[in-house]
C-alpha positions as CSV (number, residue, x, y, z in Angstrom):
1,X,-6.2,6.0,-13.5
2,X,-5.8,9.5,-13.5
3,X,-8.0,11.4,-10.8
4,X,-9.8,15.0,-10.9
5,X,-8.1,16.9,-8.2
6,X,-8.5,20.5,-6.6
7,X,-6.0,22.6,-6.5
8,X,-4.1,22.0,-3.2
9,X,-3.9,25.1,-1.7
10,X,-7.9,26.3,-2.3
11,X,-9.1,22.8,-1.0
12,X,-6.7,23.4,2.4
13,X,-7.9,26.9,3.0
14,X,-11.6,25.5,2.8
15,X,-10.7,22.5,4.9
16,X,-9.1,24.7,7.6
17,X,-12.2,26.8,7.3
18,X,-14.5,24.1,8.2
19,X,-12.1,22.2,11.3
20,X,-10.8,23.4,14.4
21,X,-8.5,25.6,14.1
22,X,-5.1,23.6,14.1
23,X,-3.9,20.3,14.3
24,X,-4.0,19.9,18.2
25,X,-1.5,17.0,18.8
26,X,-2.2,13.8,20.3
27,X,0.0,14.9,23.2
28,X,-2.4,17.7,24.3
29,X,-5.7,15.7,23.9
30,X,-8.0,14.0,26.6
31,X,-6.8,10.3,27.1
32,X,-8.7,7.9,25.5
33,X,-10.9,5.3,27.2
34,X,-14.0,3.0,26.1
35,X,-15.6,3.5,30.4
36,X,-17.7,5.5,31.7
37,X,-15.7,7.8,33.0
38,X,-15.8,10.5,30.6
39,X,-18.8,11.4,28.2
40,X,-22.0,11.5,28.7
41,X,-24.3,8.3,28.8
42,X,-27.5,8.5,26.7
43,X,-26.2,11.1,24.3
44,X,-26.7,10.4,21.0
45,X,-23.5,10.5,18.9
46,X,-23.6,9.1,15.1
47,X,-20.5,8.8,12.8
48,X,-20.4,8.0,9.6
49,X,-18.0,5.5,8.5
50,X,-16.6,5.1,4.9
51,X,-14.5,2.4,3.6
52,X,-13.2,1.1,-0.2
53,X,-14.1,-2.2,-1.1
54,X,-11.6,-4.7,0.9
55,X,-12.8,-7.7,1.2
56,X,-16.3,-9.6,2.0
57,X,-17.7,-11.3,5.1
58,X,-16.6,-10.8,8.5
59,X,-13.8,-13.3,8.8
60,X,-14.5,-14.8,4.7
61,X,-16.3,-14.3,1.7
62,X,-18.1,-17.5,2.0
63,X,-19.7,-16.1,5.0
64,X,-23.7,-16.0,3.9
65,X,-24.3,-12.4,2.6
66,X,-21.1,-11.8,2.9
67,X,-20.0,-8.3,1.4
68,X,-18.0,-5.3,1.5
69,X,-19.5,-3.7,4.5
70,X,-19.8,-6.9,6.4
71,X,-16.8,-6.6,9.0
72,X,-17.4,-2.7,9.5
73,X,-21.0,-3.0,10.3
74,X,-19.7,-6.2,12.7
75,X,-17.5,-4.0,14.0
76,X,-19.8,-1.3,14.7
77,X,-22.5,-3.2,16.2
78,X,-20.0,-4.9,18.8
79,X,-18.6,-1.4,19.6
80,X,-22.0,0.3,20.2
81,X,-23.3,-2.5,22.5
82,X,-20.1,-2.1,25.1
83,X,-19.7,1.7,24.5
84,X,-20.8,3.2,27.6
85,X,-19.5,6.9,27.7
86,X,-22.4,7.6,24.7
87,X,-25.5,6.4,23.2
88,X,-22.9,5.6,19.9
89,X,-24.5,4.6,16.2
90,X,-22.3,4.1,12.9
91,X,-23.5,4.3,9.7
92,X,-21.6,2.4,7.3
93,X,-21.0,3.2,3.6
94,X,-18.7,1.6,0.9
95,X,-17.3,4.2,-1.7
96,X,-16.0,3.0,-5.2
97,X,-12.1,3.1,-5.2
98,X,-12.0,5.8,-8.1
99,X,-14.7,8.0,-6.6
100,X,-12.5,8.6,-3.0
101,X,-10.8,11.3,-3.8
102,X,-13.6,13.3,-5.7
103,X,-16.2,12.6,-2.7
104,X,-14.2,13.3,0.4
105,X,-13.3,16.1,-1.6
106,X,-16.6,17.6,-2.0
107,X,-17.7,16.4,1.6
108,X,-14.6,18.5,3.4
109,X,-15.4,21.4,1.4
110,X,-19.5,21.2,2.7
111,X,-18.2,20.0,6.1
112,X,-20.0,17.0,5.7
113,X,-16.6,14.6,5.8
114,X,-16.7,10.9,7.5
115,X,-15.8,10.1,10.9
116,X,-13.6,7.6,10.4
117,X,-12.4,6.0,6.9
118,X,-10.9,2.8,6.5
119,X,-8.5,2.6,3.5
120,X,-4.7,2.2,2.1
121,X,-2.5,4.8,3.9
122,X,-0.5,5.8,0.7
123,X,-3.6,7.0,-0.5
124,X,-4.7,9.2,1.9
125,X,-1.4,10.7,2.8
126,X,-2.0,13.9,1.3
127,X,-5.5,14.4,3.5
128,X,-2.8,14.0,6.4
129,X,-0.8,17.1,5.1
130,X,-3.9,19.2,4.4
131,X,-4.6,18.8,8.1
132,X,-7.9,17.2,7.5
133,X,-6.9,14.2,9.8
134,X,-6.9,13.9,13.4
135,X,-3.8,12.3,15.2
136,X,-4.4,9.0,16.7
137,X,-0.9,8.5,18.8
138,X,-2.9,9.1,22.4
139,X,-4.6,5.6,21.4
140,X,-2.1,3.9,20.6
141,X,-0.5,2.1,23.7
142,X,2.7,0.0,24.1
143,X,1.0,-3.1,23.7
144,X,-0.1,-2.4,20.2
145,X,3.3,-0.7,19.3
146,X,5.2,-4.1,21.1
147,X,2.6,-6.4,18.6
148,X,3.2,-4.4,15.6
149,X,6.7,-4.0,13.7
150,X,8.4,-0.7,14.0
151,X,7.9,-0.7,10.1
152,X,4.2,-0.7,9.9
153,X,3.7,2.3,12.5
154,X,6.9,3.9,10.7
155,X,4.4,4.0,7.2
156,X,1.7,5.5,9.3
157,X,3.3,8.0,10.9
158,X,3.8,11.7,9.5
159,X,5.8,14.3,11.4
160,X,5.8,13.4,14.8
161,X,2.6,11.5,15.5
162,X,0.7,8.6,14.3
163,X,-2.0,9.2,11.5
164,X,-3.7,5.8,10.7
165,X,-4.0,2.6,12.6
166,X,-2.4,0.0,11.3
167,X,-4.4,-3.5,10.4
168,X,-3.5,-5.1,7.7
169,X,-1.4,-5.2,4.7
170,X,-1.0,-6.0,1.2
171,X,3.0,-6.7,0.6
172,X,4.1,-6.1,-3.0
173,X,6.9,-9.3,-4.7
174,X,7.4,-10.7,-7.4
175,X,5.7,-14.2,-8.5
176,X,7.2,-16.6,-10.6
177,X,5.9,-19.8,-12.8
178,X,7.7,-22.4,-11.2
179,X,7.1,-24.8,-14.3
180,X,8.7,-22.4,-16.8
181,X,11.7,-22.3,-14.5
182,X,12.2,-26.4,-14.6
183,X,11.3,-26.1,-18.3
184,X,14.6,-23.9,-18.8
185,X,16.8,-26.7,-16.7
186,X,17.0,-23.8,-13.4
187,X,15.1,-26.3,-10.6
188,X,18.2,-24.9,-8.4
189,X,16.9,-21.6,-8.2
190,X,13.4,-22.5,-6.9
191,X,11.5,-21.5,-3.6
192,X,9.2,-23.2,-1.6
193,X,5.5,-23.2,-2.0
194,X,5.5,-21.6,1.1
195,X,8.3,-19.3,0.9
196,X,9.3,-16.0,-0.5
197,X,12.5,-16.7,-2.2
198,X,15.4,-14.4,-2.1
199,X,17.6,-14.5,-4.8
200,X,20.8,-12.2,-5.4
201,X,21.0,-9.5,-8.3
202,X,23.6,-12.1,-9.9
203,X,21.3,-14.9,-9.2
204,X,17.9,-13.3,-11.1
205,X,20.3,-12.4,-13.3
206,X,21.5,-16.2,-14.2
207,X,17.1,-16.8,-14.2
208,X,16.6,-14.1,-16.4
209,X,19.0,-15.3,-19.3
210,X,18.6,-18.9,-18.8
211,X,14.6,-18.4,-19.2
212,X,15.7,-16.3,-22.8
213,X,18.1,-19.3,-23.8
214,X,16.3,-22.5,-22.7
215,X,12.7,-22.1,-22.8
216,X,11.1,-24.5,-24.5
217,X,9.7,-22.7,-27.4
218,X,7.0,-25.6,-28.7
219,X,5.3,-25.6,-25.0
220,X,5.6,-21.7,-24.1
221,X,5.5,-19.6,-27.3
222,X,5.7,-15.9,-27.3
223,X,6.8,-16.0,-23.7
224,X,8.9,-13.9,-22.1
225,X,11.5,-13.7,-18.6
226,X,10.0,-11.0,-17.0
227,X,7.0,-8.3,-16.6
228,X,8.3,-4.8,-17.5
229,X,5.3,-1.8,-17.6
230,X,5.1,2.2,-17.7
231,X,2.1,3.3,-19.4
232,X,0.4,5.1,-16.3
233,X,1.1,5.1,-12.7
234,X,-0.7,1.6,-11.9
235,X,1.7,-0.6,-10.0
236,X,4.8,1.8,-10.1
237,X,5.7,0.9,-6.1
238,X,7.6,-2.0,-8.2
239,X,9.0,0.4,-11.0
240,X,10.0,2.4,-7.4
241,X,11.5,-0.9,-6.0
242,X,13.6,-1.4,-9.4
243,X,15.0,2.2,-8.9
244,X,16.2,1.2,-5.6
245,X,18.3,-1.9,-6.4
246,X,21.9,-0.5,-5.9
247,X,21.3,1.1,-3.3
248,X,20.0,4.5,-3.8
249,X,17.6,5.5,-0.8
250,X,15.3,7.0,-2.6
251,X,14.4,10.2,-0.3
252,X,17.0,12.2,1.9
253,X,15.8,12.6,5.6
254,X,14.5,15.7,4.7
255,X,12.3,14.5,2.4
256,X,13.4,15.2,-0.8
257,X,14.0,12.9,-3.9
258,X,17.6,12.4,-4.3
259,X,17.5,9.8,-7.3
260,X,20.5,11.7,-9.4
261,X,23.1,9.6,-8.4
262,X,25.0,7.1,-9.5
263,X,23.4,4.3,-8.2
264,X,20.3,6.1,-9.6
265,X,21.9,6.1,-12.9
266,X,23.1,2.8,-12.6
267,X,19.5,1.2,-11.6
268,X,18.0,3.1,-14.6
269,X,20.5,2.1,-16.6
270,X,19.9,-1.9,-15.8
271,X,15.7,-1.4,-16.9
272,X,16.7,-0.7,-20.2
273,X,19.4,-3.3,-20.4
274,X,16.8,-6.1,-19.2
275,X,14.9,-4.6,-22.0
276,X,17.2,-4.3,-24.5
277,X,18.2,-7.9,-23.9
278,X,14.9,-9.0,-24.5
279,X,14.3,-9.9,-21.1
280,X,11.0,-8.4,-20.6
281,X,8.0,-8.1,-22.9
282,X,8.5,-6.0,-25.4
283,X,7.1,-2.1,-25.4
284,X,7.1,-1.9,-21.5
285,X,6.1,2.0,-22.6
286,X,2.7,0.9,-23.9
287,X,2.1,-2.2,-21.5
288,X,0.0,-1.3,-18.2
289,X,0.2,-3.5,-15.1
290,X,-3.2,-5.3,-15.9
291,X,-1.7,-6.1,-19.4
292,X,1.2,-7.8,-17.7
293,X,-0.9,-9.7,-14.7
294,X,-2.8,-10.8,-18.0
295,X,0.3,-12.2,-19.9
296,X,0.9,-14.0,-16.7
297,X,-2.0,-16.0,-16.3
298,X,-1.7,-16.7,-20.0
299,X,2.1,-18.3,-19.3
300,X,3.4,-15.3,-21.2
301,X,5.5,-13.9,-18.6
302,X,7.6,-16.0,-16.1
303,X,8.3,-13.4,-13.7
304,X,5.7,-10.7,-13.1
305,X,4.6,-8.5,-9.9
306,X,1.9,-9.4,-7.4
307,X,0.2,-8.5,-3.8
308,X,-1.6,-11.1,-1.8
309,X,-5.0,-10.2,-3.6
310,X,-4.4,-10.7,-7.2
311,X,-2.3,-13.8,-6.2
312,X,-5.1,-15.2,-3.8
313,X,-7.5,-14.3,-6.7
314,X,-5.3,-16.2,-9.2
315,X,-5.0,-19.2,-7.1
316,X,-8.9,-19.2,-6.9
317,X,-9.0,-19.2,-10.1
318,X,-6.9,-21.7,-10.8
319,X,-8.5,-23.9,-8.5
320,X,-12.5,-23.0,-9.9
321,X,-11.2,-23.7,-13.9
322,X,-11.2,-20.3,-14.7
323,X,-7.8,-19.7,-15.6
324,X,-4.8,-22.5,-16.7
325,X,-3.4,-24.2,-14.0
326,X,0.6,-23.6,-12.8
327,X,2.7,-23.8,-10.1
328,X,3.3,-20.1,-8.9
329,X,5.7,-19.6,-5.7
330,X,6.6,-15.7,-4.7
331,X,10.1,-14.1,-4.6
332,X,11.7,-11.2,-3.7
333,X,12.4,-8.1,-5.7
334,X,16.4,-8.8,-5.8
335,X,19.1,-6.0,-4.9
336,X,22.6,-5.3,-5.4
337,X,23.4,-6.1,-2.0
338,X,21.9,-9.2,-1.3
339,X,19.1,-8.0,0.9
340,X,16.0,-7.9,-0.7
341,X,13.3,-5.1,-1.6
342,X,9.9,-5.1,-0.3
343,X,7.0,-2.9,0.2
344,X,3.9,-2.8,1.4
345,X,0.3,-0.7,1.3
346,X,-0.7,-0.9,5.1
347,X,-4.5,-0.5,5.5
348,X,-5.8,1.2,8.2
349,X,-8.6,3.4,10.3
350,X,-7.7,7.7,9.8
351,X,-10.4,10.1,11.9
352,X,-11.4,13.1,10.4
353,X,-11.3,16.4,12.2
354,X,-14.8,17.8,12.7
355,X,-15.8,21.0,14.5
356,X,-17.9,18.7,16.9
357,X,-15.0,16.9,19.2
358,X,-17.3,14.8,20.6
359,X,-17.7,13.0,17.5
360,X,-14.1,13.1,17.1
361,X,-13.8,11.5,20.5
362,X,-16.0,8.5,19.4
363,X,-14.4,8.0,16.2
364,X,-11.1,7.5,17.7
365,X,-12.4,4.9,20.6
366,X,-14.1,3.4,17.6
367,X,-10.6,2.8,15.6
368,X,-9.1,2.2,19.1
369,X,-11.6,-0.6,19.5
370,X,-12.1,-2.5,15.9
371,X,-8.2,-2.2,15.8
372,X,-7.6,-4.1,19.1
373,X,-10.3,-6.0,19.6
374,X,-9.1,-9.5,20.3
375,X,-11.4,-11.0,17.8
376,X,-12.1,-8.7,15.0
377,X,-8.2,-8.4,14.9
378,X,-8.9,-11.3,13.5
379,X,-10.4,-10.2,10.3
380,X,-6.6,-9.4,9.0
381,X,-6.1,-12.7,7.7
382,X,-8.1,-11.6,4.8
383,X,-5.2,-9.7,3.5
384,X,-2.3,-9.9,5.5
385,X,-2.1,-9.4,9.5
386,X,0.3,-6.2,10.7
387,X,0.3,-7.8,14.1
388,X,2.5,-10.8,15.6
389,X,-0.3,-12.6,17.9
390,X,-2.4,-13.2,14.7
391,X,0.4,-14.2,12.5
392,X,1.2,-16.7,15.4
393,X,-2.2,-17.4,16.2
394,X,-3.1,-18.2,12.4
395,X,0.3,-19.5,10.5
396,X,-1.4,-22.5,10.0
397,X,-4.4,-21.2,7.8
398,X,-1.6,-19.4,5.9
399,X,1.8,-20.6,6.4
400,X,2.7,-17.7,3.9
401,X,1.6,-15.2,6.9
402,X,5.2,-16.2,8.4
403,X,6.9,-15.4,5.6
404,X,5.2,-12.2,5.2
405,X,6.2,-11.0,8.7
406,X,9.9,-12.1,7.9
407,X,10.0,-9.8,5.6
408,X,9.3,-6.9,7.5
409,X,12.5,-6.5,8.2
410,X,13.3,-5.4,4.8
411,X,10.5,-3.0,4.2
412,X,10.9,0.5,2.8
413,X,8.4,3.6,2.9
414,X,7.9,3.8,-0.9
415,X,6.3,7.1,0.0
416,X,8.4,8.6,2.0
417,X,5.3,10.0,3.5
418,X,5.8,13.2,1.3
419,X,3.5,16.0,0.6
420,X,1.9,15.6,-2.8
421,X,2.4,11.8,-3.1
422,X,-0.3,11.1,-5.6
423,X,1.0,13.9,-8.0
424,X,4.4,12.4,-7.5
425,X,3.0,9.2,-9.1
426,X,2.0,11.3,-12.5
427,X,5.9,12.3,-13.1
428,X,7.5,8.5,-13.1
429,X,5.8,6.7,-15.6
430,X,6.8,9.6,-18.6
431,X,10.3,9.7,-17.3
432,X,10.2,5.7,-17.8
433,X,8.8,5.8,-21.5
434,X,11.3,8.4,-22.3
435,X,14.2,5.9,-21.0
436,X,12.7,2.4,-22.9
437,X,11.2,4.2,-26.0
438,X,15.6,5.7,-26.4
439,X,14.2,9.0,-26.0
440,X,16.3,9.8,-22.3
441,X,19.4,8.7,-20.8
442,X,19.6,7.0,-17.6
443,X,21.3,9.5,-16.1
444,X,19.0,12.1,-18.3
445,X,15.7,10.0,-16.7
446,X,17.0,10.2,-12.5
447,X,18.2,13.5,-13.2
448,X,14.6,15.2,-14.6
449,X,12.6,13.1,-12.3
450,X,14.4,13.8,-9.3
451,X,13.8,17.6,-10.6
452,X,10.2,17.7,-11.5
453,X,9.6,15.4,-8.2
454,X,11.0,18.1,-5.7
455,X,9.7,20.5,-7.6
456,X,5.8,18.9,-6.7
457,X,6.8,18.1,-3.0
458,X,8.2,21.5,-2.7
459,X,4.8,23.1,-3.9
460,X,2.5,20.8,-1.5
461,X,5.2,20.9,1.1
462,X,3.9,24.8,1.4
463,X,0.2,24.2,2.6
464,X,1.8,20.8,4.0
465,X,0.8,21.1,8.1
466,X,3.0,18.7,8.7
467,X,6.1,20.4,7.1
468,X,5.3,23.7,9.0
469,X,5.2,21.6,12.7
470,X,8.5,20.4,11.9
């Protein structure tokens, strides 16, 4: 959904106003410690904590009064009672996913910004570049950076230093209906239950037509191999993914789009042959992401995208009677090469600069503390854990956990961590309609995208603090 925004350069000259002046690096700041031996005990210090919905209960939803807020308020209570360098008390508030950006908004402009907000990092990347956030690499020790994959820090990390602390994701794949596959006669190209399967470019390929040709058509009418959408900006990290399939890489080290190539062109070109073939359900232009995880559920689609939530959520369903029942395994998003494509949205802790450092120097022993503390670390396995002692520690709850972490390895920064990120968004699904709707060429499509794209990094890479350390 499209979301009211400021003009960039008015909201960072009233941000800068309101913050110390500068981005101090994490290099230059006081270390970090929960002791005594800094602060001042018995001074009052309150923060104010916000947070989008995540998930409910401390460790589950099935926890009594279980809610939104339930781990953070957890979290706060066990923090305040061992704090010792202040008299330390956290106010808790969940905000409405679609109401982020227009409240932090209005709160950095009256000074009146949270502490500490605990959210989706590709989200708030732009707050990052509009130097509204605090740097958090002085808490971050070799420990956490030894239990964590490079990968995970590599998404949180913006010009030199460290931004957000990393503590759980939600990896993007692709799910598939198992039963649809053995209805078509292609068993041999089947997963585990708990595995991600990997199949090659030739090999999705083979699934792709064979589901076309052999699917029964008195057991799955109107069904279709694959989930295709582009009517808004909802789920395009998979449209990204697609674009990335021979090999382009998406962003040159300097940040900039560089899509207009041939493999560009050539990944283009292969949407709108899976289209054309009738691979895909049909009008991707006018079908939205929900419209597709719909026709899933309903055995329209035997193929479609997922995360860990909506395929948890399915599952539940599934299980409660809500929804038909299937066998649904996860796969990889194929590539040309062999290796596969995945992403992820890493959810972490940011700290928002204030003119009081004080409160600045709670917040950040705050994250320090809910992000490391042995057992609210815990909590992760309500999405999926960034760190390797969990993933060990709780495979067997989840033997998909292991999987997960396997595929770390393949990870890309859908991102890029660029300035102006969430405009970005708003120029790739009309470049798509334009290529299924005949209207663009492939090479027509990369080539005005990459165009328009710089053209919206170049503008916030102006105000961008980040850009002007480097």
């Amino acid at each position: 959904m499209m979301k009211k925004r400021f003009p960039i350069a008015v909201i960072a000259m009233t941000i800068l106003a309101s913050i110390v002046s500068g981005c101090t690096s994490g290099n230059n700041e006081a270390k970090n410690t929960t002791g005594a031996e800094q602060g001042t005990p018995g001074k009052k210090v309150e923060l104010k904590v916000w947070l989008t919905p995540q998930w409910k209960g401390v460790m589950d939803a099935t926890e009594p009064g279980a809610d939104y807020d339930s781990f953070m308020k957890a979290a706060a209570d066990k923090f305040a009672k061992q704090y010792k360098k202040y008299d330390a008390k956290i106010k808790v508030e969940v905000i409405a996913g679609d109401q982020r950006d227009q409240l932090l908004n209005v709160n950095l402009s009256s000074g009146t910004a949270p502490d500490v907000f605990f959210e989706s990092v590709f989200a708030m990347g732009d707050y990052v570049h509009r130097g509204a956030l605090a740097p958090l690499t002085d808490i971050v020790d070799d420990a956490a950076k030894a239990d964590i994959p490079k990968s995970y820090w590599d998404a949180v990390t913006f010009g030199k230093d460290i931004y957000f602390y990393p503590f759980q994701h939600n990896p993007g794949t692709l799910v598939y209906n198992a039963d649809m596959l053995k209805a078509a006669g292609l068993e041999k190209y089947l997963g585990g239950e708990n595995e991600i399967k990997t199949w090659t470019l030739a090999e999705y390929e083979q699934i792709l037509k064979g589901l076309k040709d052999n699917l029964p058509k008195d057991k799955y009418s109107n069904a279709y191999p694959m989930a295709m959408f582009a009517v808004n900006n909802q789920g395009d990290t998979w449209n990204l993914a697609y674009l990335r399939m021979f090999g382009n890489k998406f962003f040159d080290d300097q940040g900039n789009i560089v899509l207009n190539d041939e493999k560009g062109a050539k990944a283009a070109a292969w949407l709108k042959k899976v289209k054309d073939a009738g691979y895909t359900n049909p009008g991707p232009e006018s079908v939205s992401s929900n419209d597709a995880n719909g026709m899933f559920r309903n055995q329209q689609l035997a193929i479609s995208f997922i995360n860990p939530v909506l395929f948890n959520n399915m599952k539940a369903d599934m299980a409660s009677g809500k929804s038909a029942k299937f066998d649904v395994r996860l796969a990889n998003i194929p590539s040309e090469s062999g290796d596969p494509l995945s992403f992820t949205y890493v959810v972490g802790a940011s700290v928002f600069q204030n003119k009081d450092q004080t409160k600045v120097e709670v917040a950040k022993d705050f994250v320090k503390f809910m992000s490391t503390d042995p057992e609210l670390v815990k909590s992760s396995k309500n999405g999926i854990p960034v760190r390797s002692s969990v993933v060990k520690e709780l495979k067997d709850v989840n033997p998909l956990f292991a999987a997960y972490e396997a595929n770390s390895k393949y990870l890309f920064n859908f991102s890029g961590n660029v300035p102006g990120y969430s405009q970005l968004r708003e120029v790739l699904y009309p470049e798509l309609q334009a290529l299924f709707t005949q209207a663009k060429t492939p090479e027509q499509v990369v080539n005005d995208y990459q165009t328009k794209g710089n053209k919206v990094i170049q503008t916030n890479r102006e105000s961008s603090v980040i850009s002007q350390k480097k």
